[in-house]
PyMOL Python script that loads the backbone (N, CA, C, O; Angstrom):
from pymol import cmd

cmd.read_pdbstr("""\
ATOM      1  N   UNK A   1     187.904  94.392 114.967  1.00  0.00           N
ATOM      2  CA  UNK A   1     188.387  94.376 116.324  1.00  0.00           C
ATOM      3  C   UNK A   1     187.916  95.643 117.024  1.00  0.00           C
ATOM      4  O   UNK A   1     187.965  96.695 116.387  1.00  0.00           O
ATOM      5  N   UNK A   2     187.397  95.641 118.462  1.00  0.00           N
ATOM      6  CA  UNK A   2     186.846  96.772 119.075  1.00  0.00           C
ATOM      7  C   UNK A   2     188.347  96.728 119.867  1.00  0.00           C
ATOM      8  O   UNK A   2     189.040  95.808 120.301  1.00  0.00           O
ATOM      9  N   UNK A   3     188.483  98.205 119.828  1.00  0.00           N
ATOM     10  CA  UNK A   3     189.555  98.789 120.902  1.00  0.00           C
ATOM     11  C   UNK A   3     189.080  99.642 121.826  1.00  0.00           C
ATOM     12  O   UNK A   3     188.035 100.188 121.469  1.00  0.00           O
ATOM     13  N   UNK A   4     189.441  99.921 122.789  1.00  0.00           N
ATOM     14  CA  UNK A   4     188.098 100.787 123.788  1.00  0.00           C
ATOM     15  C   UNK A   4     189.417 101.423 124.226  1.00  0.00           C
ATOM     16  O   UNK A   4     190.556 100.956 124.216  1.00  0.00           O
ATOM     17  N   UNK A   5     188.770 103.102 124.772  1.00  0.00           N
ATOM     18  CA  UNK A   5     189.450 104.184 125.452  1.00  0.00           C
ATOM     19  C   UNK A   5     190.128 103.769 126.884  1.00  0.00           C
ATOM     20  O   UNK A   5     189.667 102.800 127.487  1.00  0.00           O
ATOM     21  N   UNK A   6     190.993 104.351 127.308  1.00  0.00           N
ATOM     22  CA  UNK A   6     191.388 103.826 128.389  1.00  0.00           C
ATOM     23  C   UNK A   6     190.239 104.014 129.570  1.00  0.00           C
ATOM     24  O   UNK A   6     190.286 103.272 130.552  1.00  0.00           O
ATOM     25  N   UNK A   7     189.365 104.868 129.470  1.00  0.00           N
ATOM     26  CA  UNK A   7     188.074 105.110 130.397  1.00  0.00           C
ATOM     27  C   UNK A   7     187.140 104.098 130.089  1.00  0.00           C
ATOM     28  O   UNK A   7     186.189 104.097 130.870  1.00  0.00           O
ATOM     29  N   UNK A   8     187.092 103.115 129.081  1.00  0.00           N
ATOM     30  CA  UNK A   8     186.024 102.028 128.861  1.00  0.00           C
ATOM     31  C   UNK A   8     186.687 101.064 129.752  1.00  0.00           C
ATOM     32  O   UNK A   8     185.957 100.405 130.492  1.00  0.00           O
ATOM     33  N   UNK A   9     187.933 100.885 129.794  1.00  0.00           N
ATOM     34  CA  UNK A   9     188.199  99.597 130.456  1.00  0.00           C
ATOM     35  C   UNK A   9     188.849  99.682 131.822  1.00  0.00           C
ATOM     36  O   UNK A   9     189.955 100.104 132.156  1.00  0.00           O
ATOM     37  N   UNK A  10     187.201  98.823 132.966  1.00  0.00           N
ATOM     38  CA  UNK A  10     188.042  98.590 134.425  1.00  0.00           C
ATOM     39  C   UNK A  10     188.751  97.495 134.842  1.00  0.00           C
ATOM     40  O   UNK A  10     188.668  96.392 134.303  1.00  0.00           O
ATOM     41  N   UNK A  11     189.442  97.757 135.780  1.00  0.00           N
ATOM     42  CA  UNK A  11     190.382  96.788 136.045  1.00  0.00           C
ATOM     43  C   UNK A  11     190.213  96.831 137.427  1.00  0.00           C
ATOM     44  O   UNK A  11     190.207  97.925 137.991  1.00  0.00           O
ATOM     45  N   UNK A  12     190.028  95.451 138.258  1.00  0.00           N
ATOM     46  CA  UNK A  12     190.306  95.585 139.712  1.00  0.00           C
ATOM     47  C   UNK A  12     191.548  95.028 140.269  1.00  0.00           C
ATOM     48  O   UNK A  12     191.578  94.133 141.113  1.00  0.00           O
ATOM     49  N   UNK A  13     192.919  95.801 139.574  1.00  0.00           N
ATOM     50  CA  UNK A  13     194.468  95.571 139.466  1.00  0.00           C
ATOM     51  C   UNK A  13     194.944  96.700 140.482  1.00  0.00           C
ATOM     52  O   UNK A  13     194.379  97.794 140.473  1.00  0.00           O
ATOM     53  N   UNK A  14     195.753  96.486 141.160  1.00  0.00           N
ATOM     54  CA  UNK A  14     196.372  97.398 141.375  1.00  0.00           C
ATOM     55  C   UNK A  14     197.393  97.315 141.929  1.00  0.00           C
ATOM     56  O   UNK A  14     197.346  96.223 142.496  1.00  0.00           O
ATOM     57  N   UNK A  15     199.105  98.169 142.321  1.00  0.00           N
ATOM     58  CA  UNK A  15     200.169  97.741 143.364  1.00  0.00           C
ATOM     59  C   UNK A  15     199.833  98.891 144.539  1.00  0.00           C
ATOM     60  O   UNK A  15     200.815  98.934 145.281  1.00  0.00           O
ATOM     61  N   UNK A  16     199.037  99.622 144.877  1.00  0.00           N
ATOM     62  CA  UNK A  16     198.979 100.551 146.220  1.00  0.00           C
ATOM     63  C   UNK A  16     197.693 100.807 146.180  1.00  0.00           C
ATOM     64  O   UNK A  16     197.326 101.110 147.315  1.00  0.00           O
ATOM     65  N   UNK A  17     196.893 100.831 145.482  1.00  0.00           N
ATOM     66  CA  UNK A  17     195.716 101.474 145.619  1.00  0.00           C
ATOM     67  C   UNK A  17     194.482 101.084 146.400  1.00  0.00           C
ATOM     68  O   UNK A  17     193.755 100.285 145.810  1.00  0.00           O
ATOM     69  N   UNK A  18     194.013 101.550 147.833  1.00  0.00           N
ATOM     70  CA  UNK A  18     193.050 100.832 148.579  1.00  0.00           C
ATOM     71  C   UNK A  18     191.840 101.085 147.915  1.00  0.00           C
ATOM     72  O   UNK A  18     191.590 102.240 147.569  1.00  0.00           O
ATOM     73  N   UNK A  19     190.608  99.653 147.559  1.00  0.00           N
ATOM     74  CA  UNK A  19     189.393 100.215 147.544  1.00  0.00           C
ATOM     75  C   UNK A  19     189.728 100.510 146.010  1.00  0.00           C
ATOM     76  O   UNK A  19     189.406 101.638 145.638  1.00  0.00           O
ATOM     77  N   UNK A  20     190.345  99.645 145.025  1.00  0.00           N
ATOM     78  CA  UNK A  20     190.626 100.352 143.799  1.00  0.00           C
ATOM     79  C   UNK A  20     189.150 100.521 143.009  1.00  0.00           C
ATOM     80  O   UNK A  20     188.808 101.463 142.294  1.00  0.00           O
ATOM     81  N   UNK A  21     188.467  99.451 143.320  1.00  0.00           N
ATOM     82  CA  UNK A  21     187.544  99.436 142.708  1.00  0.00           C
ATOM     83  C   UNK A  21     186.543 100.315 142.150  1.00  0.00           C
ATOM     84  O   UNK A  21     186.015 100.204 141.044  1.00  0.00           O
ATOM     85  N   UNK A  22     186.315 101.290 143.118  1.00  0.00           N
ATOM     86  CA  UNK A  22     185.877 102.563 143.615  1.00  0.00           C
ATOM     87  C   UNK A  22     186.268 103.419 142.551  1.00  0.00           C
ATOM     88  O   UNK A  22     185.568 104.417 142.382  1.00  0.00           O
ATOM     89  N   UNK A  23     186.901 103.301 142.060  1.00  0.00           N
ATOM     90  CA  UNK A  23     187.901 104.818 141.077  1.00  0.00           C
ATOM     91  C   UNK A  23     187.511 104.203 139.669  1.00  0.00           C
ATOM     92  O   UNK A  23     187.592 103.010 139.377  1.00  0.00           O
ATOM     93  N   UNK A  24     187.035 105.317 138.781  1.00  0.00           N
ATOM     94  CA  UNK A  24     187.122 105.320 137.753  1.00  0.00           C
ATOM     95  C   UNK A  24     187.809 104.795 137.094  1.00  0.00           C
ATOM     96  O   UNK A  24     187.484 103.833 136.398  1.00  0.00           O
ATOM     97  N   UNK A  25     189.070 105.356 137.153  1.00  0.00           N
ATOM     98  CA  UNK A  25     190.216 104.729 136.038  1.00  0.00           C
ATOM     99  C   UNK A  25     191.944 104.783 137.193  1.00  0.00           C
ATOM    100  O   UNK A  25     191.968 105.148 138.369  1.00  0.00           O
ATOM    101  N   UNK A  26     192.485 104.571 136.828  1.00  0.00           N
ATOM    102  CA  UNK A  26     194.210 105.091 136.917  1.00  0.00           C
ATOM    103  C   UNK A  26     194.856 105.104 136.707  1.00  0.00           C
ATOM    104  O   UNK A  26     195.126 103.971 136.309  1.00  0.00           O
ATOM    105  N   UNK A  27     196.097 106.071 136.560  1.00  0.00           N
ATOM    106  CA  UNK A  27     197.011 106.562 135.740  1.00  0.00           C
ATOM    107  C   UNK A  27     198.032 105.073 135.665  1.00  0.00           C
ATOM    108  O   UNK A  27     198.761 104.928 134.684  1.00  0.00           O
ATOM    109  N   UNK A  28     198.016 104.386 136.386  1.00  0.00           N
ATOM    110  CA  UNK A  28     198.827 103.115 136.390  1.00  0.00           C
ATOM    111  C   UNK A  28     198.221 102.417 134.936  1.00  0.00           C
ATOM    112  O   UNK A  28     198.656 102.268 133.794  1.00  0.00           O
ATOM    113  N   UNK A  29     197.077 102.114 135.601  1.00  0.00           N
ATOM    114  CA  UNK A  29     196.483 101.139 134.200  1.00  0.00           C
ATOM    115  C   UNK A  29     196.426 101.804 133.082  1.00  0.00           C
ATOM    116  O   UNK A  29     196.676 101.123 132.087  1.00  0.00           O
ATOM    117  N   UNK A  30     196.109 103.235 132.853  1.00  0.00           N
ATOM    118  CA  UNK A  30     195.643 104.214 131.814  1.00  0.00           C
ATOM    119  C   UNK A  30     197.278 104.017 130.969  1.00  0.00           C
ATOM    120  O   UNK A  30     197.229 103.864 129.749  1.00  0.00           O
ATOM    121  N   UNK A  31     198.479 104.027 131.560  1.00  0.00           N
ATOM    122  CA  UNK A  31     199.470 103.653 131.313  1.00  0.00           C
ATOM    123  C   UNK A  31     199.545 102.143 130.848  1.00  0.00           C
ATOM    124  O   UNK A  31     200.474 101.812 130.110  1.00  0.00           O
ATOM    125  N   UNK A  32     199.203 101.805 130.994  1.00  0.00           N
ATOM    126  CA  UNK A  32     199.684 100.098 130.914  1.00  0.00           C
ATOM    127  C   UNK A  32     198.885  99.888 129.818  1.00  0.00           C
ATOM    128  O   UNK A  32     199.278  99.094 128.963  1.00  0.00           O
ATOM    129  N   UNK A  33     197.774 100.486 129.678  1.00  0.00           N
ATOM    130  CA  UNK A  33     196.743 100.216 128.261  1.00  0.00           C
ATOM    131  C   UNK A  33     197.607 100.839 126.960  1.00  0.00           C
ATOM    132  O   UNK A  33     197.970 100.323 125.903  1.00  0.00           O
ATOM    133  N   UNK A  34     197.754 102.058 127.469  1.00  0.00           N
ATOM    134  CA  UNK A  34     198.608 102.771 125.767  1.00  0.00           C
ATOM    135  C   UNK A  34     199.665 102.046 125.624  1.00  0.00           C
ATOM    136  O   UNK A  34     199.662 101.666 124.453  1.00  0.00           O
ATOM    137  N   UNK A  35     200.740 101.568 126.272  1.00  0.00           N
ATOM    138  CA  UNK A  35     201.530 100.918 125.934  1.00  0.00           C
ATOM    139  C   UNK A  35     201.271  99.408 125.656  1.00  0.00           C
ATOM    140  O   UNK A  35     202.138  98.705 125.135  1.00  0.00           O
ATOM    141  N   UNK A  36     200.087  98.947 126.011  1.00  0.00           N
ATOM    142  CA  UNK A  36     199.680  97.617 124.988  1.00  0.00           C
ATOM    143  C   UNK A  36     198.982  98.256 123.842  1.00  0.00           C
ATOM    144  O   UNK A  36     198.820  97.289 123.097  1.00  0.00           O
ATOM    145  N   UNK A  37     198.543  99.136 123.326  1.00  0.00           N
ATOM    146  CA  UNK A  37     197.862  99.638 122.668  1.00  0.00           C
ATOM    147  C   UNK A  37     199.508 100.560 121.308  1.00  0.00           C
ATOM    148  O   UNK A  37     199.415 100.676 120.086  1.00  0.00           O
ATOM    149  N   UNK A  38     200.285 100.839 121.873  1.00  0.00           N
ATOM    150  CA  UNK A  38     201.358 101.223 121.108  1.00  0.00           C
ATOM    151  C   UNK A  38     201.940  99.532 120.892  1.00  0.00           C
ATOM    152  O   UNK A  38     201.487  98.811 120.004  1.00  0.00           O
ATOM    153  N   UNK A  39     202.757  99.189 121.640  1.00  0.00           N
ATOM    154  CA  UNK A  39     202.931  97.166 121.239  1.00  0.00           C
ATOM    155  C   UNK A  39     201.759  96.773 119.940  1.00  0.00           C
ATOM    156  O   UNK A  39     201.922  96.320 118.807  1.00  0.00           O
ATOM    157  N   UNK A  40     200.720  97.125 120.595  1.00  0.00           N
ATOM    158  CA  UNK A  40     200.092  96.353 119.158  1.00  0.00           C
ATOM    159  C   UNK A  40     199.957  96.964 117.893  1.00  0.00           C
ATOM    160  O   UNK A  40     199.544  96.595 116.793  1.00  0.00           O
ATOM    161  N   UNK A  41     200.419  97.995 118.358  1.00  0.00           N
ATOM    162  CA  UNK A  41     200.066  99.181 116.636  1.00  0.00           C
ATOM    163  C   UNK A  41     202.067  98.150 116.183  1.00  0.00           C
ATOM    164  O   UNK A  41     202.287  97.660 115.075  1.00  0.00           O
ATOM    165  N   UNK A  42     202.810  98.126 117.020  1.00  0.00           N
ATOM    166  CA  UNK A  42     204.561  98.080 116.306  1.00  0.00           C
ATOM    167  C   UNK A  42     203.761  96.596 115.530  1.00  0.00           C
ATOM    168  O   UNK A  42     203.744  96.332 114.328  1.00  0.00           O
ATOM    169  N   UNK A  43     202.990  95.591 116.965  1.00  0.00           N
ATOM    170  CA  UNK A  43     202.921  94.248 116.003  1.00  0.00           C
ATOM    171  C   UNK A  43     202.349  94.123 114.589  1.00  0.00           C
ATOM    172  O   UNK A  43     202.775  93.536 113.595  1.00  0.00           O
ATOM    173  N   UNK A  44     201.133  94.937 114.832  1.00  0.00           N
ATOM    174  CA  UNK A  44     200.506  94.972 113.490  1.00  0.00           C
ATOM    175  C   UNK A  44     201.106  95.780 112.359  1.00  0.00           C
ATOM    176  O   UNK A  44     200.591  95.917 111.250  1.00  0.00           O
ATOM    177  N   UNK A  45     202.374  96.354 112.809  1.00  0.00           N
ATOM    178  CA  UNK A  45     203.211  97.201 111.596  1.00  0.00           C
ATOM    179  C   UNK A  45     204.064  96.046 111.300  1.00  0.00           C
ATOM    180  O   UNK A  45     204.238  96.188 110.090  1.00  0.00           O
ATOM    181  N   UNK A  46     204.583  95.191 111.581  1.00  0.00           N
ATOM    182  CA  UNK A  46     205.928  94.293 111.673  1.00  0.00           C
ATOM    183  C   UNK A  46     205.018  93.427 110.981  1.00  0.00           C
ATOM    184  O   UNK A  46     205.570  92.796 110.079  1.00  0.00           O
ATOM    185  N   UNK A  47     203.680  93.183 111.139  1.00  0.00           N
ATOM    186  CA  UNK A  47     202.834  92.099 110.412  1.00  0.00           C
ATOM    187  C   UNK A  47     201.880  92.146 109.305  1.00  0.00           C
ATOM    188  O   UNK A  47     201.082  91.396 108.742  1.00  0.00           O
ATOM    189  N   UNK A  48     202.520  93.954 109.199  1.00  0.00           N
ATOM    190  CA  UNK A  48     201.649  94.094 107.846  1.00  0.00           C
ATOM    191  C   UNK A  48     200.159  94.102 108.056  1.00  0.00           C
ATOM    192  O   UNK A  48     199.483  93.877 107.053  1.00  0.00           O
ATOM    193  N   UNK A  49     199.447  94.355 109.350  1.00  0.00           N
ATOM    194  CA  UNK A  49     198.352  94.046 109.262  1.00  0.00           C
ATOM    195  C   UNK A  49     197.701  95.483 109.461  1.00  0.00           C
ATOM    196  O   UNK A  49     197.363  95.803 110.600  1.00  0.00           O
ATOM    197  N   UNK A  50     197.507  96.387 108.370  1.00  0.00           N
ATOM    198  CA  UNK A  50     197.211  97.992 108.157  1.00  0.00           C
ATOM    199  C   UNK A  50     196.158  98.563 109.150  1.00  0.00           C
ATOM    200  O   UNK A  50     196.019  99.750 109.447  1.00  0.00           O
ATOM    201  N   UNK A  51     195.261  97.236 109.723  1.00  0.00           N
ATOM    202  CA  UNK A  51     193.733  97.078 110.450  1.00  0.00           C
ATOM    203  C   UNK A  51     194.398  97.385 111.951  1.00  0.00           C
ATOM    204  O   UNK A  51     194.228  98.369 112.669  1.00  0.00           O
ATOM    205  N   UNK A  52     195.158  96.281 112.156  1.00  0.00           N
ATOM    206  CA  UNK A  52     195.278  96.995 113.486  1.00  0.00           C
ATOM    207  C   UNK A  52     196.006  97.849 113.854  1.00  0.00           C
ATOM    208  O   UNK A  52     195.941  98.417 114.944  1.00  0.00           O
ATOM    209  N   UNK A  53     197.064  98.112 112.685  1.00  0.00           N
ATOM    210  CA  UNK A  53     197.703  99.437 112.862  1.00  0.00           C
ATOM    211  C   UNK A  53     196.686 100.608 113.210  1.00  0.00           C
ATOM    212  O   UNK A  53     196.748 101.421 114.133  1.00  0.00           O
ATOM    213  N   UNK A  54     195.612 100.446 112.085  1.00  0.00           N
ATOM    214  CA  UNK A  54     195.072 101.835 112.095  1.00  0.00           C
ATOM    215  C   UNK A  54     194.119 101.663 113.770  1.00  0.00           C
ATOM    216  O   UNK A  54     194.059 102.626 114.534  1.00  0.00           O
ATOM    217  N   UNK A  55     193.471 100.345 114.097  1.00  0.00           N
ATOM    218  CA  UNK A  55     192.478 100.421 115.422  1.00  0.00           C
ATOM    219  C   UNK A  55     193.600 101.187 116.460  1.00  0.00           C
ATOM    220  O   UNK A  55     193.402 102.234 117.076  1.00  0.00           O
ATOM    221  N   UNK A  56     194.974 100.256 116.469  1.00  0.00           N
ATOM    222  CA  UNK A  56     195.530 100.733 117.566  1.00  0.00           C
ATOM    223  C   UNK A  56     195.444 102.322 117.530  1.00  0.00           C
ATOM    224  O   UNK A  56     194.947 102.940 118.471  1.00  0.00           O
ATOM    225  N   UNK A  57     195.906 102.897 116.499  1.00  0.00           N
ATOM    226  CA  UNK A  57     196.322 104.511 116.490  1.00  0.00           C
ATOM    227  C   UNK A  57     194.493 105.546 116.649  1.00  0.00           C
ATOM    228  O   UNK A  57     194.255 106.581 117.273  1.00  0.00           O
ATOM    229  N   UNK A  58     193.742 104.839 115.956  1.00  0.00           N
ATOM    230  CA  UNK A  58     192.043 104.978 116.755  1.00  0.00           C
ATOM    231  C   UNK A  58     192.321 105.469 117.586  1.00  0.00           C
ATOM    232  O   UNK A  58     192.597 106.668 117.634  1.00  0.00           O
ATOM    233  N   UNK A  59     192.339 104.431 118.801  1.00  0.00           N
ATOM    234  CA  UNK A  59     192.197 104.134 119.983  1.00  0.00           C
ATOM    235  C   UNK A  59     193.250 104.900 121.166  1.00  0.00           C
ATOM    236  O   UNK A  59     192.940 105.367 122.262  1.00  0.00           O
ATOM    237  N   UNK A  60     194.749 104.823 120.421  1.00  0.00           N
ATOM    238  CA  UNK A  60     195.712 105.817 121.035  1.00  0.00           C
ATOM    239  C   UNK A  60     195.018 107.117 121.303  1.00  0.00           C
ATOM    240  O   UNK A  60     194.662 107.576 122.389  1.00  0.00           O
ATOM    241  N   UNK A  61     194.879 107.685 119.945  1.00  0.00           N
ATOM    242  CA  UNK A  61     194.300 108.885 119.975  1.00  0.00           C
ATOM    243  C   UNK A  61     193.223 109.210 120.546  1.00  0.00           C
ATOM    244  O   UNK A  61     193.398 110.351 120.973  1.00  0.00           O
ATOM    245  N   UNK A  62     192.010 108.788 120.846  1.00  0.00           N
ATOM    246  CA  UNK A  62     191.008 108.492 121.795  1.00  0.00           C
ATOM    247  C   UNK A  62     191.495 108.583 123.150  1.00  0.00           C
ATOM    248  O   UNK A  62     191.138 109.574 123.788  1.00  0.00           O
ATOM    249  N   UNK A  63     192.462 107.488 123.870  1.00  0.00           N
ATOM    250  CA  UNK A  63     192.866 107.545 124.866  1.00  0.00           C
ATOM    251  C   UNK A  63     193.930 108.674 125.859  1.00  0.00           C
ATOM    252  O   UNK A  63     194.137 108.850 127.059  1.00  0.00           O
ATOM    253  N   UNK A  64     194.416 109.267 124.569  1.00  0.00           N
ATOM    254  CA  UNK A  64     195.753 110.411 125.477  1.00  0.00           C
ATOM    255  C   UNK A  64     195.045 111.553 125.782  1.00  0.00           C
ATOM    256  O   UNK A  64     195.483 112.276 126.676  1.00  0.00           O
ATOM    257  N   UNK A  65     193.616 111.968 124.965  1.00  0.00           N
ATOM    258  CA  UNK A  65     193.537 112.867 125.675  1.00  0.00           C
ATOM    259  C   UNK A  65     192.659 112.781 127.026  1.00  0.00           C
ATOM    260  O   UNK A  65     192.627 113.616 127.929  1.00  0.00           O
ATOM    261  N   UNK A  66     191.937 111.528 126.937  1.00  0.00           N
ATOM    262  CA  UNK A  66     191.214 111.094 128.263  1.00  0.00           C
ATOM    263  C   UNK A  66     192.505 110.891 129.245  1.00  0.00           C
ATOM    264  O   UNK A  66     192.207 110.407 130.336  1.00  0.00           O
ATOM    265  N   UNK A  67     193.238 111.044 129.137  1.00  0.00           N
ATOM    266  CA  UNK A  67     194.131 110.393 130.023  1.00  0.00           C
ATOM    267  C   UNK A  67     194.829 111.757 130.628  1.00  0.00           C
ATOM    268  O   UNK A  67     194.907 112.005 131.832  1.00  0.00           O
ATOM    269  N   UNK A  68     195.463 112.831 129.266  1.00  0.00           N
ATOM    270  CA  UNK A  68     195.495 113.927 130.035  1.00  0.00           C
ATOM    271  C   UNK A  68     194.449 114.906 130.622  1.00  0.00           C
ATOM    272  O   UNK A  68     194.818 115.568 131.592  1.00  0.00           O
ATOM    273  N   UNK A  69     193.250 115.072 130.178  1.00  0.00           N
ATOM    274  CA  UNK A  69     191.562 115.536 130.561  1.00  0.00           C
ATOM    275  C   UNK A  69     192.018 115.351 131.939  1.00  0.00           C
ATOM    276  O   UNK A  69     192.463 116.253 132.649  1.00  0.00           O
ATOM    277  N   UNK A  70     191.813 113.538 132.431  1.00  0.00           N
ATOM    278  CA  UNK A  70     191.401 112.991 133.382  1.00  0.00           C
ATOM    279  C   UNK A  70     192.373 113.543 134.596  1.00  0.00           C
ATOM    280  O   UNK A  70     192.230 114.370 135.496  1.00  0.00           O
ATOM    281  N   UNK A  71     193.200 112.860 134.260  1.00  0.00           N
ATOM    282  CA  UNK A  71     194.390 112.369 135.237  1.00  0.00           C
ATOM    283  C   UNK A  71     195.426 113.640 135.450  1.00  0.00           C
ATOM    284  O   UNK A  71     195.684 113.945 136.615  1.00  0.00           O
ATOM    285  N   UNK A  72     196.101 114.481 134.251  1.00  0.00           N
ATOM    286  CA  UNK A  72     197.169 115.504 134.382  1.00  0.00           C
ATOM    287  C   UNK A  72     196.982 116.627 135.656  1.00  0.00           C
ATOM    288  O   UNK A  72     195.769 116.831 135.710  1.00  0.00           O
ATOM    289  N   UNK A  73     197.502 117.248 136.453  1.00  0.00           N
ATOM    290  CA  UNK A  73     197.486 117.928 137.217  1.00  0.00           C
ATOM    291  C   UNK A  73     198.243 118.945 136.809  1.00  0.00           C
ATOM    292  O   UNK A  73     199.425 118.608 136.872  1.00  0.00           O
ATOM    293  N   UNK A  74     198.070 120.346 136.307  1.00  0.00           N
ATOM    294  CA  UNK A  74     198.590 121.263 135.383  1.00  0.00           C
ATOM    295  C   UNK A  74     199.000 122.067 136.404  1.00  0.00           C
ATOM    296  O   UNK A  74     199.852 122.949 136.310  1.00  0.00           O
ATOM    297  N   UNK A  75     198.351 121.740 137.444  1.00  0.00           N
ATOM    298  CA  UNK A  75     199.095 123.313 138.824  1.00  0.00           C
ATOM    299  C   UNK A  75     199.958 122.475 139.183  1.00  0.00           C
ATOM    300  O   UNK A  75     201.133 122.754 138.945  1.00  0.00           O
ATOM    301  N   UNK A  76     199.661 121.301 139.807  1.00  0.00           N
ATOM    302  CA  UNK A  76     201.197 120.926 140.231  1.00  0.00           C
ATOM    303  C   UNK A  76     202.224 119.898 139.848  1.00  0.00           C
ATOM    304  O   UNK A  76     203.124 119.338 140.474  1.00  0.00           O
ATOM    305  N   UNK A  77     201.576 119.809 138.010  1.00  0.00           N
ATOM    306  CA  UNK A  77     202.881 119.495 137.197  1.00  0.00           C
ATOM    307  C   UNK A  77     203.091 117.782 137.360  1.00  0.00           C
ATOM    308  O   UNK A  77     204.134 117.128 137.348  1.00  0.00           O
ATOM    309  N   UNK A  78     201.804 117.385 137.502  1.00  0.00           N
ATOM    310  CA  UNK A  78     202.232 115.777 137.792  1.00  0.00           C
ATOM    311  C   UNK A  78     200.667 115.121 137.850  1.00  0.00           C
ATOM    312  O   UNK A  78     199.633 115.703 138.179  1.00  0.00           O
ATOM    313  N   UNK A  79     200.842 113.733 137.426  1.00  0.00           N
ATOM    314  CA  UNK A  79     199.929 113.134 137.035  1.00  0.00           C
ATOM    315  C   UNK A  79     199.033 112.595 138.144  1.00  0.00           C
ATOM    316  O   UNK A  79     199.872 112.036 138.851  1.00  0.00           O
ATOM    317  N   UNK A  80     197.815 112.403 138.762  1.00  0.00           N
ATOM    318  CA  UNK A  80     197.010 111.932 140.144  1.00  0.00           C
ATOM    319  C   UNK A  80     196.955 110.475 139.945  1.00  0.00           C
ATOM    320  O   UNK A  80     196.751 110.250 138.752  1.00  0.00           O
ATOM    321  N   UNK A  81     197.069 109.267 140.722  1.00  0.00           N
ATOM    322  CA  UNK A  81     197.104 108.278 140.704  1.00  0.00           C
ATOM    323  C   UNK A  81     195.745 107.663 140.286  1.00  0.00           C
ATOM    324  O   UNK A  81     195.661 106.440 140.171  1.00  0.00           O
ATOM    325  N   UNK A  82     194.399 108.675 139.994  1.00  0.00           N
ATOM    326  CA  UNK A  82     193.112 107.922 139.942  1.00  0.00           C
ATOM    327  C   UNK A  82     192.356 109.073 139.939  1.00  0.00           C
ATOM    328  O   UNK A  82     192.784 110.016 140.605  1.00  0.00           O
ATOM    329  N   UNK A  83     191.153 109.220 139.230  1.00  0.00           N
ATOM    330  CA  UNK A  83     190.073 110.270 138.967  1.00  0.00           C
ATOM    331  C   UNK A  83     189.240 109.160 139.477  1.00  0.00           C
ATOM    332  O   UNK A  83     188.020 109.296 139.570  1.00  0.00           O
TER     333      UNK A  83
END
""", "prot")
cmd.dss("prot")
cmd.show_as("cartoon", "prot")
cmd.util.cbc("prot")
cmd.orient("prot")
């Protein structure tokens, strides 16, 4: 199974964002991926299936720090809606 970073995968989703298309990534979706990406590490623990335990946790780890890199705003303490 390929799991991709939250920066591999676009989405033209959004609830506010004009022109989403345009943007790299965002903290909405970048969110919405780790937490399908944590869901599938619990399923594949509950199912015994060690493979996707381990892709999901891959891929977690891959993704949090692109996510804080990207997105975290350290001066003013809060996350930007889109890089």
């Amino acid at each position: 199974m390929q799991l991709h970073s939250a920066r591999d995968i676009e989405s033209n989703r959004s609830y506010d964002i004009i022109d989403f298309a345009s943007y790299d990534h965002t903290t909405f979706n970048s969110f919405v991926y780790l937490a399908a990406l944590r869901a599938g590490k619990r399923l594949g623990s509950h199912l015994n299936n060690s493979g996707l335990v381990a892709d999901c946790e891959r891929a977690i780890q891959k993704a949090l720090p692109a996510l804080e890199g990207q997105l975290w705003n350290e001066t003013a303490g809060y996350y930007r809606a889109w890089s």
